[in-house]
PyMOL commands that place a pseudoatom at each C-alpha (Angstrom):
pseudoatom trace, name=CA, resn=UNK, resi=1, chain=A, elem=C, hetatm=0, pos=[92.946, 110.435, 117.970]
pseudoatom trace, name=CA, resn=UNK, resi=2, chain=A, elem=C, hetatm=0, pos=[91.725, 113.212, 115.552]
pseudoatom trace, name=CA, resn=UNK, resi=3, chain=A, elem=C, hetatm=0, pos=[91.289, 116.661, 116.224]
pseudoatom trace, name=CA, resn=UNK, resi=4, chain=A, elem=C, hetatm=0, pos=[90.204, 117.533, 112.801]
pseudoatom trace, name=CA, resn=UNK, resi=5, chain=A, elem=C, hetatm=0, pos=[92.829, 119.567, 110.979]
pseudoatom trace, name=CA, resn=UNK, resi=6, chain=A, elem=C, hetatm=0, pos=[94.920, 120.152, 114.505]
pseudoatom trace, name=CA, resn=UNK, resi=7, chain=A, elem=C, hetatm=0, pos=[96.930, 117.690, 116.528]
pseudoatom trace, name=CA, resn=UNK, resi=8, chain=A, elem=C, hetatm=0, pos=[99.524, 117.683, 118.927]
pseudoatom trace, name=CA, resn=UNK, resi=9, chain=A, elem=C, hetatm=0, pos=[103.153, 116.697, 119.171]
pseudoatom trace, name=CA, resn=UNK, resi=10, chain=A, elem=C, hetatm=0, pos=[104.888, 115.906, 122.014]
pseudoatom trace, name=CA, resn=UNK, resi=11, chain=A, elem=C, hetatm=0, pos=[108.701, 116.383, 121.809]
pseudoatom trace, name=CA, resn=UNK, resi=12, chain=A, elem=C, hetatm=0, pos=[111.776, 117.376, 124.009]
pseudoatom trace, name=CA, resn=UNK, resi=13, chain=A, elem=C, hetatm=0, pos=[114.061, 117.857, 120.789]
pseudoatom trace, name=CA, resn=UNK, resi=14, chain=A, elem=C, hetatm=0, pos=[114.177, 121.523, 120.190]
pseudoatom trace, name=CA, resn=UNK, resi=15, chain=A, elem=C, hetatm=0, pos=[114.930, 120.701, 116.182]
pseudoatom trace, name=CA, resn=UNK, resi=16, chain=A, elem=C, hetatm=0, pos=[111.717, 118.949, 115.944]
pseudoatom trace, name=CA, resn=UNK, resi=17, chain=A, elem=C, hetatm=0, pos=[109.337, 121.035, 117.906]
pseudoatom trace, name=CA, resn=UNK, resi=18, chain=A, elem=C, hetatm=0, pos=[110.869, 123.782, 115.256]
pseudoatom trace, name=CA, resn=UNK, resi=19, chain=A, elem=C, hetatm=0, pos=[110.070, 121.863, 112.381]
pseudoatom trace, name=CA, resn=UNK, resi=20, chain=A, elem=C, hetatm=0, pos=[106.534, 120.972, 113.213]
pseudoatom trace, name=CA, resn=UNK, resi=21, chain=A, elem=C, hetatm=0, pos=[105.751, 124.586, 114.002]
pseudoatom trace, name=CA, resn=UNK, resi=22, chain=A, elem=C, hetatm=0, pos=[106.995, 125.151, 110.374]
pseudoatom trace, name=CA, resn=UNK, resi=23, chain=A, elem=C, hetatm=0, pos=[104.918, 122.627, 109.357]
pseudoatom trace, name=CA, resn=UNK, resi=24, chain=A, elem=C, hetatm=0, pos=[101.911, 123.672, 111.113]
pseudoatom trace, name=CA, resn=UNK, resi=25, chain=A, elem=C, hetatm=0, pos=[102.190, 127.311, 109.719]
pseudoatom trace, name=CA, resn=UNK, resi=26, chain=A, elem=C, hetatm=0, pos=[102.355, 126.639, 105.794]
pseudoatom trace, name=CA, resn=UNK, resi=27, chain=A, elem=C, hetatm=0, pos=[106.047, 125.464, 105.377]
pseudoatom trace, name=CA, resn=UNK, resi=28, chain=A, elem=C, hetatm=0, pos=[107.089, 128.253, 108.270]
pseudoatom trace, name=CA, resn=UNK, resi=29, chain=A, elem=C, hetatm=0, pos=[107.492, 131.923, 107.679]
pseudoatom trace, name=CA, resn=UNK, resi=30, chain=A, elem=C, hetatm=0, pos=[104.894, 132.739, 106.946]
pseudoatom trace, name=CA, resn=UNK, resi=31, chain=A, elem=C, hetatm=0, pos=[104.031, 135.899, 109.302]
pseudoatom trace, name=CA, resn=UNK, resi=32, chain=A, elem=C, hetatm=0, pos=[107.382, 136.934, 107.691]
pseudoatom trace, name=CA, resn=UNK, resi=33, chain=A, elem=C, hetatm=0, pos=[107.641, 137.768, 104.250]
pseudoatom trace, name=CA, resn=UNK, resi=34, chain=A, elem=C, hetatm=0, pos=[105.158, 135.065, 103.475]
pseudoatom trace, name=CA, resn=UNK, resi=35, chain=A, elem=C, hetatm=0, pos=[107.664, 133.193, 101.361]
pseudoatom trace, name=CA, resn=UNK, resi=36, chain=A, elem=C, hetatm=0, pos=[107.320, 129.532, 102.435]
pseudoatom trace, name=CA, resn=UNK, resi=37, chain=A, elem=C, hetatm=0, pos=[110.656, 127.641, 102.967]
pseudoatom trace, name=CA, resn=UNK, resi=38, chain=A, elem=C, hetatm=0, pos=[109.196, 124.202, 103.121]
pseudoatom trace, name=CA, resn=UNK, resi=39, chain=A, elem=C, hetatm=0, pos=[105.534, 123.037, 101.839]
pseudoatom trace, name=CA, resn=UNK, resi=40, chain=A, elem=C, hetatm=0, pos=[103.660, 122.595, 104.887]
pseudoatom trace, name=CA, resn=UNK, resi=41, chain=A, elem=C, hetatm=0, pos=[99.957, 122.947, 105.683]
pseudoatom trace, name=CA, resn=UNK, resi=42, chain=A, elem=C, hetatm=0, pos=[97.256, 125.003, 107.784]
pseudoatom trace, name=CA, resn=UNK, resi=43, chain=A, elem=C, hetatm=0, pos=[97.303, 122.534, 110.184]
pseudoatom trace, name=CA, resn=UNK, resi=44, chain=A, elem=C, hetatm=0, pos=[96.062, 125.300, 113.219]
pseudoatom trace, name=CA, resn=UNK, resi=45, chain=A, elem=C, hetatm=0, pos=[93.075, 124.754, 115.449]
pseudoatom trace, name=CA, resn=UNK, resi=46, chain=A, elem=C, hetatm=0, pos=[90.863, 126.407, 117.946]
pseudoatom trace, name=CA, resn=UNK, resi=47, chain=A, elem=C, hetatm=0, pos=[90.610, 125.956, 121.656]
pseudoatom trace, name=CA, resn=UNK, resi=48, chain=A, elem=C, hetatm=0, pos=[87.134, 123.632, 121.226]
pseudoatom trace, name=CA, resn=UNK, resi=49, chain=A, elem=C, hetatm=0, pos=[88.920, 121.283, 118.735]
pseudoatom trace, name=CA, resn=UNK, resi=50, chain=A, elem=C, hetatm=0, pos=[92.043, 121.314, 121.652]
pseudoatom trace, name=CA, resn=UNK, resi=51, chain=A, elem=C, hetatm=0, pos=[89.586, 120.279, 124.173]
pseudoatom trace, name=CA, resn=UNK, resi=52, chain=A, elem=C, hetatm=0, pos=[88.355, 117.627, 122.053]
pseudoatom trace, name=CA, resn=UNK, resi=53, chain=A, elem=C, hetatm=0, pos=[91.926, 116.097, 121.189]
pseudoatom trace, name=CA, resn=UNK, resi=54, chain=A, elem=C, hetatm=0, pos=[92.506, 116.421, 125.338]
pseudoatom trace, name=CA, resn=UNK, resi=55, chain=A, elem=C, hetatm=0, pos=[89.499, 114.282, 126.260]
pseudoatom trace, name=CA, resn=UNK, resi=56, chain=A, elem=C, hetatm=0, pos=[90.993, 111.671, 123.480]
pseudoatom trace, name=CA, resn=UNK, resi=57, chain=A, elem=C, hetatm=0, pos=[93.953, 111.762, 125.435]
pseudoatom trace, name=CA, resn=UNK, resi=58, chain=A, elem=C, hetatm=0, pos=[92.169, 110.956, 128.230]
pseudoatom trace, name=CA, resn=UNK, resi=59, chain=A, elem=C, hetatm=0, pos=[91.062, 107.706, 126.231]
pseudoatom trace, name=CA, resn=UNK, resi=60, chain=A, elem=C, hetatm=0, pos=[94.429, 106.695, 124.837]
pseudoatom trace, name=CA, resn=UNK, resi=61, chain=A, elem=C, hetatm=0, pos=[95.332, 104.216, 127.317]
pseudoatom trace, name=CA, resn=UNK, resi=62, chain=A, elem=C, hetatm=0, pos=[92.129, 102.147, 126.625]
pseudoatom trace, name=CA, resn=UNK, resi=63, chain=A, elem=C, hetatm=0, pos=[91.893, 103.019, 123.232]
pseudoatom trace, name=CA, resn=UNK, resi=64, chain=A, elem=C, hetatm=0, pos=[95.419, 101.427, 122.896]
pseudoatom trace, name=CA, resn=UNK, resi=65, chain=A, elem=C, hetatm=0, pos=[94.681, 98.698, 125.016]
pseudoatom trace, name=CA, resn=UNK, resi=66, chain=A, elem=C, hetatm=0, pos=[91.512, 97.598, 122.979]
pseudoatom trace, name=CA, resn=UNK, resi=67, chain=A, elem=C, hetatm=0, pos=[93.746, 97.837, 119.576]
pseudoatom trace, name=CA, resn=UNK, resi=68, chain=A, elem=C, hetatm=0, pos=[96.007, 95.470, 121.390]
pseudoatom trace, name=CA, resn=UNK, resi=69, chain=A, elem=C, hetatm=0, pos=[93.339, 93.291, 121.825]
pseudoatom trace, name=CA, resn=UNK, resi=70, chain=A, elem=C, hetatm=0, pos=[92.155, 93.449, 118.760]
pseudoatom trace, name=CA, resn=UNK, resi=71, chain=A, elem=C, hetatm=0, pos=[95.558, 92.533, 117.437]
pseudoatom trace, name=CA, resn=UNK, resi=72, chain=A, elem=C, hetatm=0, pos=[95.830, 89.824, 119.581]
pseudoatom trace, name=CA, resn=UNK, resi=73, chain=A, elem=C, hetatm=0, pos=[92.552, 88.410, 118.450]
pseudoatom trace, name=CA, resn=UNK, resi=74, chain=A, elem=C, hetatm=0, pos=[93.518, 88.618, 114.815]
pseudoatom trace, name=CA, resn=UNK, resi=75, chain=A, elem=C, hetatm=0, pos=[97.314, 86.767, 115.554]
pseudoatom trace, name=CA, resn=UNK, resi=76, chain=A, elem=C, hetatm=0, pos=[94.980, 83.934, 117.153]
pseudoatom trace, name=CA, resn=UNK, resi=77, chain=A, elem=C, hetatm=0, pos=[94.189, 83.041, 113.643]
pseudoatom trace, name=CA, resn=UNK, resi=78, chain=A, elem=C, hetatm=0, pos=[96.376, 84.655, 111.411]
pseudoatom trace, name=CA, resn=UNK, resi=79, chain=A, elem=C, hetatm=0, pos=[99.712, 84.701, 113.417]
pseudoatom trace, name=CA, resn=UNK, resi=80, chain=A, elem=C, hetatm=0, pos=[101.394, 86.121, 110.369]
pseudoatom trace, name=CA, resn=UNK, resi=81, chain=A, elem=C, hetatm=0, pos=[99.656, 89.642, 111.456]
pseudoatom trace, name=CA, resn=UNK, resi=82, chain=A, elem=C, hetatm=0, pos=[102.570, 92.526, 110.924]
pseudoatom trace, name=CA, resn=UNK, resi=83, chain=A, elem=C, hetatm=0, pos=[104.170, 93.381, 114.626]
pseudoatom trace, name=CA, resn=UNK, resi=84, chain=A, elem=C, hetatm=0, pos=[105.625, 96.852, 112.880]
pseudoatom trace, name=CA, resn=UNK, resi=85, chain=A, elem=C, hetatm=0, pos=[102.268, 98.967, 112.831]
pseudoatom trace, name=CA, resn=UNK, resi=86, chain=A, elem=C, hetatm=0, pos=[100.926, 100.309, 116.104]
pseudoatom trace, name=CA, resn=UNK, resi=87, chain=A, elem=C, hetatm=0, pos=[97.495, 101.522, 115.471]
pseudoatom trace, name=CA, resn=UNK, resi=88, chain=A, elem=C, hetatm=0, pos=[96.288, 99.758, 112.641]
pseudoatom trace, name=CA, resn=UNK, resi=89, chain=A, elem=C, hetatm=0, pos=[96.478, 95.839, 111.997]
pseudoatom trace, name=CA, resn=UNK, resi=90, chain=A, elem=C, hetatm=0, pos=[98.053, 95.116, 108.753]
pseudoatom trace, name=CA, resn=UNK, resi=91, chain=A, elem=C, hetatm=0, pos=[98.786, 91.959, 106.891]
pseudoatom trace, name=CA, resn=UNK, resi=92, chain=A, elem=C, hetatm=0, pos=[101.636, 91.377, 104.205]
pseudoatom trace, name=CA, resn=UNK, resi=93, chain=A, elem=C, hetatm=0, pos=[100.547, 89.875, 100.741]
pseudoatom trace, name=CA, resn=UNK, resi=94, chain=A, elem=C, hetatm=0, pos=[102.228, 89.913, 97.577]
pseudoatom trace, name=CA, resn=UNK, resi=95, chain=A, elem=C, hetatm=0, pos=[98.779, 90.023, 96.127]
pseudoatom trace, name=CA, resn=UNK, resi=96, chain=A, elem=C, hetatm=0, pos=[97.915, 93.613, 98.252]
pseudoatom trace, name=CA, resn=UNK, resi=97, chain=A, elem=C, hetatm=0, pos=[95.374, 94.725, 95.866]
pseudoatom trace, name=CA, resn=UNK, resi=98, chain=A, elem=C, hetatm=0, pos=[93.617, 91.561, 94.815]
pseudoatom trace, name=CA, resn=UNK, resi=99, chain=A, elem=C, hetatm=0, pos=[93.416, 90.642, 98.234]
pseudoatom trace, name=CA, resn=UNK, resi=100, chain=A, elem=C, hetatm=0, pos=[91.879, 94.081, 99.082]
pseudoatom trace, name=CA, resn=UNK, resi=101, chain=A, elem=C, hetatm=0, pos=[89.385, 93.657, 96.099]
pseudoatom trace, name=CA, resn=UNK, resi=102, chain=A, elem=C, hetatm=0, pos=[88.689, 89.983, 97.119]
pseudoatom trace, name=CA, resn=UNK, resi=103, chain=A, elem=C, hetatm=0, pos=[87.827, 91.318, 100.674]
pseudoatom trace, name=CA, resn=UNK, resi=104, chain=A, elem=C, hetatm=0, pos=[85.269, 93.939, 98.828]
pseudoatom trace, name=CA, resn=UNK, resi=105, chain=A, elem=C, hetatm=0, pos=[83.442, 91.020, 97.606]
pseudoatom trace, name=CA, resn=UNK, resi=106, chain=A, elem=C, hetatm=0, pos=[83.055, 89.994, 101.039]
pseudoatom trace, name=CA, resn=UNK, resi=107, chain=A, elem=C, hetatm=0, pos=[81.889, 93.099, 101.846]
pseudoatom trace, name=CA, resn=UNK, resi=108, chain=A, elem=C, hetatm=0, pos=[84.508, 93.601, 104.348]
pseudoatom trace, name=CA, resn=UNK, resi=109, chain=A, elem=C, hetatm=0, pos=[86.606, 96.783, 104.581]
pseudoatom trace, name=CA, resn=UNK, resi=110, chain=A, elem=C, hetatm=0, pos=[90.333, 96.355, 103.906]
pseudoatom trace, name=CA, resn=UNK, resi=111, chain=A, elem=C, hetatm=0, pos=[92.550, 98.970, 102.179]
pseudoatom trace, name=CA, resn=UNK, resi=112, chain=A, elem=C, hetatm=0, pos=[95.871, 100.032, 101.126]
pseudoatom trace, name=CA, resn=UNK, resi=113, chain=A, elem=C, hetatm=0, pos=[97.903, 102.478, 102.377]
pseudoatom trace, name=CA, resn=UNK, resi=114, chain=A, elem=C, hetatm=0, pos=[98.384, 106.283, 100.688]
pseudoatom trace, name=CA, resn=UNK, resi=115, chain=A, elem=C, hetatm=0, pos=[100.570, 105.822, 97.393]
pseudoatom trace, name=CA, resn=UNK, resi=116, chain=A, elem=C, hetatm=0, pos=[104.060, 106.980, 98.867]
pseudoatom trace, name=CA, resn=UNK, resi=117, chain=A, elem=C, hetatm=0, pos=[104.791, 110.398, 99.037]
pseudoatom trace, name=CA, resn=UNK, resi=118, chain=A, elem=C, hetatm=0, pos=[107.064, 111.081, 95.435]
pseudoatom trace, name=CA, resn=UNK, resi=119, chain=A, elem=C, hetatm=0, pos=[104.046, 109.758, 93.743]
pseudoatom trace, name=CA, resn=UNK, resi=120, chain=A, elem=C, hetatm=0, pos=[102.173, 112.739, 94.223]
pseudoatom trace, name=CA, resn=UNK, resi=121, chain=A, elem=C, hetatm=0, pos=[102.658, 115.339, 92.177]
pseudoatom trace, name=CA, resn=UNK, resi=122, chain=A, elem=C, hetatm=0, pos=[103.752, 118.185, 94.845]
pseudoatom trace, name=CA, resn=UNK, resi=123, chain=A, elem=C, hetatm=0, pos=[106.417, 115.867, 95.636]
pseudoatom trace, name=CA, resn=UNK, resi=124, chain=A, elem=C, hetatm=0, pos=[106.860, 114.194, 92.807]
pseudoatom trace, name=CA, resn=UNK, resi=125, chain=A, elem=C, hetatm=0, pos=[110.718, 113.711, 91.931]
pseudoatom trace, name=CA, resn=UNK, resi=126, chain=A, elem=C, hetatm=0, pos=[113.281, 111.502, 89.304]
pseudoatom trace, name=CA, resn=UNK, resi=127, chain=A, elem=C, hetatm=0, pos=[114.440, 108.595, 91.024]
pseudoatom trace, name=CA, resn=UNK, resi=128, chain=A, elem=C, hetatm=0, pos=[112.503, 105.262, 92.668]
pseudoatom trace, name=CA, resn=UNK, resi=129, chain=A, elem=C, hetatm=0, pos=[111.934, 104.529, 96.243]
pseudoatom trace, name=CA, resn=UNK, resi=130, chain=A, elem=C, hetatm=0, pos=[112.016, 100.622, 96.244]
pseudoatom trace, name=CA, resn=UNK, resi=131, chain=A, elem=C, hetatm=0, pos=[111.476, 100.111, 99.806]
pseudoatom trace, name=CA, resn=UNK, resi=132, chain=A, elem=C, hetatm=0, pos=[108.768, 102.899, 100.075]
pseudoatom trace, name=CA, resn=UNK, resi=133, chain=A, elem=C, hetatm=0, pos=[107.177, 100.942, 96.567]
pseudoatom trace, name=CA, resn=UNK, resi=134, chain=A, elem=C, hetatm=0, pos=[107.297, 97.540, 98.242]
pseudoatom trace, name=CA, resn=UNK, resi=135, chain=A, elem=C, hetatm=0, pos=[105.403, 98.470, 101.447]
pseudoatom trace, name=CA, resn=UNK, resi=136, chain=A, elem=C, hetatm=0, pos=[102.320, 100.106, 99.570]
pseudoatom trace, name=CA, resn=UNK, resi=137, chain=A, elem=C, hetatm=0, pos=[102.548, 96.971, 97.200]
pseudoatom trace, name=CA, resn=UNK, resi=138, chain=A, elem=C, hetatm=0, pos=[103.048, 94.788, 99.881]
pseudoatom trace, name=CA, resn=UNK, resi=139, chain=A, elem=C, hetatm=0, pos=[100.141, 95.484, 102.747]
pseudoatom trace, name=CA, resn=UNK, resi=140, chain=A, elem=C, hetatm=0, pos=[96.818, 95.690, 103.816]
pseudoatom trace, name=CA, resn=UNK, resi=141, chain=A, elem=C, hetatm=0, pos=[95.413, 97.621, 106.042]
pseudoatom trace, name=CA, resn=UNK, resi=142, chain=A, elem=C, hetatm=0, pos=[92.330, 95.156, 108.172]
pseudoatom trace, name=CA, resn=UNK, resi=143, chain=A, elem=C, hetatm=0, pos=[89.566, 96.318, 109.706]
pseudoatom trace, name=CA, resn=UNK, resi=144, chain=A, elem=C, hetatm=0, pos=[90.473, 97.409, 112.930]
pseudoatom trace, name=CA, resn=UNK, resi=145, chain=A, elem=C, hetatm=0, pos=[87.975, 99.919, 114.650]
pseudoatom trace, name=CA, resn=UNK, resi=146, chain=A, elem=C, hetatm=0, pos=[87.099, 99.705, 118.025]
pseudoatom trace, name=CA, resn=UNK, resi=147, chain=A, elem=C, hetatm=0, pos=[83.505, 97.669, 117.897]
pseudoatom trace, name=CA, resn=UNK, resi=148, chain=A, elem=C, hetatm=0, pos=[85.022, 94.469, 116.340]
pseudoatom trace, name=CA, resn=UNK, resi=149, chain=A, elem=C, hetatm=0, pos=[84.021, 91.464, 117.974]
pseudoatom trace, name=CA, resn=UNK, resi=150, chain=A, elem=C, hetatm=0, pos=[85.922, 88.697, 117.647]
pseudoatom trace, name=CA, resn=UNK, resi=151, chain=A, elem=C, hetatm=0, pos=[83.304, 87.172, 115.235]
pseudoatom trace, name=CA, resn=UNK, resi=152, chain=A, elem=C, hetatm=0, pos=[84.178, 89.733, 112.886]
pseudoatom trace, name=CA, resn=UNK, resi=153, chain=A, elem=C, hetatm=0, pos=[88.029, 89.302, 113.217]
pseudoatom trace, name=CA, resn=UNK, resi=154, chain=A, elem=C, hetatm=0, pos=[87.385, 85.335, 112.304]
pseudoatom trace, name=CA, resn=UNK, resi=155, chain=A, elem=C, hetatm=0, pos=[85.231, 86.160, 109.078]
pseudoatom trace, name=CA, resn=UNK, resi=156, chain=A, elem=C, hetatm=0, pos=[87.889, 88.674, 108.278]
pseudoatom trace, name=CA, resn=UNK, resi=157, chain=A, elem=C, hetatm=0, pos=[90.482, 86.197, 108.746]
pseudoatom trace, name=CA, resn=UNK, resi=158, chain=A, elem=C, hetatm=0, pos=[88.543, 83.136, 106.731]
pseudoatom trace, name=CA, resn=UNK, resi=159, chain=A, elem=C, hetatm=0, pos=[88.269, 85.622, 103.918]
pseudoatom trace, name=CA, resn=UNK, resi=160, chain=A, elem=C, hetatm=0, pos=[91.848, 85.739, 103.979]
pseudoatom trace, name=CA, resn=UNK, resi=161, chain=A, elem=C, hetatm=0, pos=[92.516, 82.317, 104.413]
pseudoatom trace, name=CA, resn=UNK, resi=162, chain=A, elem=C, hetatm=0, pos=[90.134, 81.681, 101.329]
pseudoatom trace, name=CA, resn=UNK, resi=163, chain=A, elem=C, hetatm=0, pos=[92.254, 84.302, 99.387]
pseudoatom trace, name=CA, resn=UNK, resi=164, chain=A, elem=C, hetatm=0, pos=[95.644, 82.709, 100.161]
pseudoatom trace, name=CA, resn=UNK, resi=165, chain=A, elem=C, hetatm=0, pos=[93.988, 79.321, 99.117]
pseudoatom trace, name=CA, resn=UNK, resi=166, chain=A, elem=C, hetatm=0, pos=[92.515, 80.242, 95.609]
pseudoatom trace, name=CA, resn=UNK, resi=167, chain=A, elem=C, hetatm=0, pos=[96.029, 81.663, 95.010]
pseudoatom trace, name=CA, resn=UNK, resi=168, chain=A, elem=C, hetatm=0, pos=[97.575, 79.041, 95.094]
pseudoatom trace, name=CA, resn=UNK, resi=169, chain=A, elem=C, hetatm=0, pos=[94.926, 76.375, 93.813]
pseudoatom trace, name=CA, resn=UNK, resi=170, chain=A, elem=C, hetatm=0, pos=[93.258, 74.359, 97.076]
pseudoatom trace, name=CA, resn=UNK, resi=171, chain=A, elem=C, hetatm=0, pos=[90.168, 74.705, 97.318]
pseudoatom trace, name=CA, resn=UNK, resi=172, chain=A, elem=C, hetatm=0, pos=[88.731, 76.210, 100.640]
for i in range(1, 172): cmd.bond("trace and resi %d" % i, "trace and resi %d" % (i + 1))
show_as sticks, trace
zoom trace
């Protein structure tokens, strides 16, 4: 669901619904002395974007159900398919970004997720985040979006199949 820069949370934990309004209102504060405690955003919107992110809401059940299906269609073929990531279908390689580049070639969209956070500079820190580094090195994002047909899940799939094969020397 998007609601451009707005959204909604949902939450019966009184710590978290304080935190997010922080977060929503530039790190929190800021109606005070406009010193920001945390870094947060601008993340506010008006009543038309609201009733835009309500009649998604209206949509989530099927919207979830078809990104089930989707899922479904891609574990047909490639039953290695990551279980862990609810909206978007994602695949493990060790080879991330080749495979990603390979898939370009194709002319099929695959991508990697954002860098993790302490790589960007606002957040940037000493230290190394070895988990949070081996999941951005580690996965692809597939194609996913709501018009696939299951056509287009099997060419994605081949592709990847092809991949996996020139990596490790059969030919496809």
């Amino acid at each position: 669901m998007t609601t451009g820069q707005g959204g909604a949370v949902v939450t019966n934990d009184d710590f978290l619904a304080s935190r997010v309004r922080e977060l929503v209102d530039h790190g929190g504060n800021w109606r005070g002395d406009r010193l920001q405690k945390r870094i947060g955003g601008n993340f506010r919107f008006n009543d038309v974007l609201a009733r835009l992110g309500l009649a998604q809401l209206e949509r989530l059940p099927s919207l979830l159900a078809r990104r089930q299906e989707i899922r479904r269609q891609y574990r047909e073929f490639l039953p290695s398919i990551d279980e862990r990531d609810g909206w978007c279908v994602t695949y493990r390689s060790e080879k991330a970004a080749e495979l990603v580049e390979f898939m370009r070639t194709k002319q099929i969209e695959a991508g990697m997720p954002y860098p993790p956070n302490y790589r960007h500079a606002p957040y940037r820190c000493r230290g190394s985040f070895p988990g949070a580094d081996a999941h951005y090195n580690s996965t692809v994002y597939l194609p996913s979006h709501l018009k696939m047909t299951p056509e287009m899940v099997r060419e994605v799939c081949q592709a990847i199949v092809e991949f996996n094969a020139k990596q490790i020397g059969v030919a496809s």
